[in-house]
N, C-alpha and C positions, 0 to 999 in steps of 0.2 A: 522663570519666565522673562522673555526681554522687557526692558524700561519700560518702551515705547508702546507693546503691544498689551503690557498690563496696565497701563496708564490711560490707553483708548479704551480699554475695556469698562476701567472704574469710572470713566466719563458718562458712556452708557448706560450704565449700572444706575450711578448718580442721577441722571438726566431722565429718565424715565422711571424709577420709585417717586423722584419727585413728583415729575408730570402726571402721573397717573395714581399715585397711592398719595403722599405726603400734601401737595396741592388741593387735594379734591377734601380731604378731611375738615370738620366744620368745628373749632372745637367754642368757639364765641369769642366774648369781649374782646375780641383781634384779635385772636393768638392764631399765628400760622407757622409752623411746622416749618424749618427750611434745613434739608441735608445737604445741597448742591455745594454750600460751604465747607463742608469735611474732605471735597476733590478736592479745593485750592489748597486748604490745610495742609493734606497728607502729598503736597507732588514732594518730592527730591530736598533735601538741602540747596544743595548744589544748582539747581533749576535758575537759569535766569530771568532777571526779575521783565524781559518783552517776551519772554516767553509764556512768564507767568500770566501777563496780562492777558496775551492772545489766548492762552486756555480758558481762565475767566471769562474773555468775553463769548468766547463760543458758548462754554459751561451755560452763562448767563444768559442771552441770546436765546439758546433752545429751552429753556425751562421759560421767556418769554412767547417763545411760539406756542409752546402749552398751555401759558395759562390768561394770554390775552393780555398782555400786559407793558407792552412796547417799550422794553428799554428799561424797567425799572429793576428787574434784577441782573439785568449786561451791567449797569449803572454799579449796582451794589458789590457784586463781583468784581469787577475789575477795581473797585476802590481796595475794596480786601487784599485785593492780588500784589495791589499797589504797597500797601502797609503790612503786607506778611513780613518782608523782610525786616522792617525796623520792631516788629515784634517779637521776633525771634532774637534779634540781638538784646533786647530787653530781658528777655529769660534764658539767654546762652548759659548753659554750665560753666561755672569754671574754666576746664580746659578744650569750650569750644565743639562745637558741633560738630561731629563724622560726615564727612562734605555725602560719603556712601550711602547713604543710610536715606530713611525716610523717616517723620515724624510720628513714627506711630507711640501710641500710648503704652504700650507692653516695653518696648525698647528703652524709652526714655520716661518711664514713669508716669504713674497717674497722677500725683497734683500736679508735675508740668504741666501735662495734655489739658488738665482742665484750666489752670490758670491761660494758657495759650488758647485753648479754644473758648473759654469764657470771654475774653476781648475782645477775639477775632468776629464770634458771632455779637457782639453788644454793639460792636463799630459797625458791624454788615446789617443788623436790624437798623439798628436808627438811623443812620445811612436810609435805605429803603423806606422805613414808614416816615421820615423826614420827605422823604419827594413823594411819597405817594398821597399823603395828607397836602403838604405843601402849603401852609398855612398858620404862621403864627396862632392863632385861636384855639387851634385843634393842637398843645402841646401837651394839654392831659391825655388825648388822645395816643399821640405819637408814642410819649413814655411809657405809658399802660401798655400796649401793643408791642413797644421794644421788649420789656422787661418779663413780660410773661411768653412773650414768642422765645426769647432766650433762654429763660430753662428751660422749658418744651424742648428746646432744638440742645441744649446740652445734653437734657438726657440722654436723648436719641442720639445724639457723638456717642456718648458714653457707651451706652447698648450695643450698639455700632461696633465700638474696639472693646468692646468684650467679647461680641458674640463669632465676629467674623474675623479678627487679625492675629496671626498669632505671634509670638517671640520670635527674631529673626535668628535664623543660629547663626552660631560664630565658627569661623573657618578657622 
């Protein structure tokens, strides 16, 4: 399937589970569910990092218009989008990343995907519930909310590349 045409696709995808299934879920003490972070995750190697941003912010953006919330997940996305790349080079293999390829967790292995997406979303949580508290006072708040909204939302990566990605084959 082309780049570009399955890349709009998993934006969709992404952008509305969230809006409609993932967002509306109530599960208490803060925890909110968030997959829109697994589009920035899984774009390209290769993908540049203004291009990254401007996915993020759309990404973020529309999961704003769904759930009322003006800017605060464009906000956290794009910071993600921002710190993908110095992430990646934090957990680069050895000899370096397949620029082809995309990050998924079957290709390059499951404790990368989870060390990679374990930070990715802990930086995109607190990020978020940092502005949306926005309040020194409320940091029991903010942390409680980061740290269980991020397993929540790991699993659900995890579930994720298990249930729907498979092994890319090799030509």
């Amino acid at each position: 399937m082309n780049y570009l045409i399955k890349n709009i696709l998993r934006l969709l995808i992404f952008v509305i589970a969230q809006g409609m299934i993932f967002g509306q879920l109530n599960f208490g003490f803060g925890i909110h569910p968030m997959i829109y972070p697994l589009f920035i995750l899984m774009l390209p190697f290769d993908t540049r990092p203004v291009v990254l941003m401007i996915l993020a912010f759309i990404a973020g953006i529309s999961i704003d218009f769904f759930m009322n919330t003006f800017g605060l997940h464009a906000s956290a996305a794009v910071f993600i989008a921002y710190i993908r790349p110095a992430i990646f080079r934090q957990f680069a293999p050895r000899d370096g990343y397949d620029i082809l390829k995309e990050p998924i967790a079957r290709d390059w292995g499951y404790p990368w995907f989870i060390k990679v997406s374990a930070l990715t979303i802990l930086l995109h949580h607190l990020w978020f519930f940092g502005l949306e508290y926005f309040k020194w006072s409320a940091w029991k708040e903010i942390l409680m909310s980061t740290f269980l909204s991020t397993l929540i939302s790991l699993t659900i990566f995890i579930l994720i590349q298990v249930l729907f990605f498979k092994k890319s084959q090799k030509v």
